[in-house]
N, C-alpha and C positions, 0 to 999 in steps of 0.2 A: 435075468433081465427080461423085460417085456419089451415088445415093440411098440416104437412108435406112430401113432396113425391119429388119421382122424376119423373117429367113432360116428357112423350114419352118414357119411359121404363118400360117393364114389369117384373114381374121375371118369368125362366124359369124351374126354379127347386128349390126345397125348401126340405132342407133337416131334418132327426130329429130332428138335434139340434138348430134347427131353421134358419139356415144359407140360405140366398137365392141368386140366379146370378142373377145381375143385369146387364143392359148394362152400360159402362162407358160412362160419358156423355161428354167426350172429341173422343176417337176412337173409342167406339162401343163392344168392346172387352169385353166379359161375367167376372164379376170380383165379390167377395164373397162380400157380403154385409155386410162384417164385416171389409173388407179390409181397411186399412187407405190410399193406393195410389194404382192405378191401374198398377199389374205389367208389361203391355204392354207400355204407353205411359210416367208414373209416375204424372202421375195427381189425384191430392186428391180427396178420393172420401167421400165427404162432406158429413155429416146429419145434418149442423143445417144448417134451410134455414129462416133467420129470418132478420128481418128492425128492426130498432132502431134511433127512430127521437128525439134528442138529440133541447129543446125551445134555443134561443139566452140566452147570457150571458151578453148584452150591456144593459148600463144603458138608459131609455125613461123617459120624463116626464108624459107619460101613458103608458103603457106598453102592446102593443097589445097582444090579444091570435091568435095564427095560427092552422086554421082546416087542417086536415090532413086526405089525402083518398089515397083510394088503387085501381085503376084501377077504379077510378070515383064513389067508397063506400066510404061515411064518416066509419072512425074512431074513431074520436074523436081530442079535442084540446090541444097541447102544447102548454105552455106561459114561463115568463123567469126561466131560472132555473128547466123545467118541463121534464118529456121523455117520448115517451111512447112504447112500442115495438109490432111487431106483427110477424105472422109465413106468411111464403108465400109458395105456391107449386110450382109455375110455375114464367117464366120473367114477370116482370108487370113496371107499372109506378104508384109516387108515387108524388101526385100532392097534393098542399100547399095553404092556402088561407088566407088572410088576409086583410078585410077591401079592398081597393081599391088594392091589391097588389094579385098577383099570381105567382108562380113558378112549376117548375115538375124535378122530375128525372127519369131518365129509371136506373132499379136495376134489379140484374138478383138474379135468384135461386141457391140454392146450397151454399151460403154462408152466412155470419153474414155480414150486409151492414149498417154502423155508419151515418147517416146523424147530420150533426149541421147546425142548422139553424142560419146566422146572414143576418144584414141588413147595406147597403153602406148610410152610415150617411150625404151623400150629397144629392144623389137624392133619398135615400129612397124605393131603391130596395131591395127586399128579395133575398136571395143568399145563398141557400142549396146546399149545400157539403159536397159531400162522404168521411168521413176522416178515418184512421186506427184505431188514439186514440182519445178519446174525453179528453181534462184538465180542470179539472173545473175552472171558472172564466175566460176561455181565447177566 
């Protein structure tokens, strides 16, 4: 697991009750890091910064596993019906492997980022996308 942070900001002051300014990772604007939007731009200012790679849900007559890495580290494999999740600190990409097939996505930090993986039943390309919600079965 990776830590969570935010990548190119420091804090600037850290108060008793553990409150610290961070920069806003939209304007820059020093904002509490307890803050839920930043009051100068109104952009959230996010803590979870985490992937979540959601195996296909299609039926195979074998049903491949897909390796799953992070900025070119395995992670480990999802197959059908499997997830697996990870933390990230910084932007990265999150590349896919299966048998003769490959894909990638670039995923940025700062938020929860849903990948489902399915596969085009004609030519047999893998096809990972960024969704809001994941529905089982679908």
């Amino acid at each position: 697991m990776l830590c969570i942070g935010y990548a190119g900001s420091a804090c600037t002051s850290l108060y008793d009750d553990g409150v610290a300014l961070i920069a806003c990772p939209e304007c820059g604007k020093q904002v509490s890091s307890k803050a839920p939007t930043c009051p100068g731009c109104g952009v959230p200012i996010l803590r979870d910064s985490n992937v979540v790679v959601y195996g296909y849900t299609q039926q195979f007559a074998v049903n491949p596993k897909v390796q799953v890495f992070w900025n070119g580290a395995s992670l480990g494999t999802v197959k059908k019906g499997d997830c697996i999740s990870f933390d990230i600190d910084a932007d990265g990409e999150v590349s896919f492997r299966s048998s003769m097939r490959k894909a990638s996505l670039r995923v940025r930090a700062g938020r929860v980022t849903n990948i489902k993986i399915s596969w085009d039943r004609i030519t047999g390309k893998m096809i990972p996308q960024i969704v809001d919600v994941v529905t089982p079965g679908a």
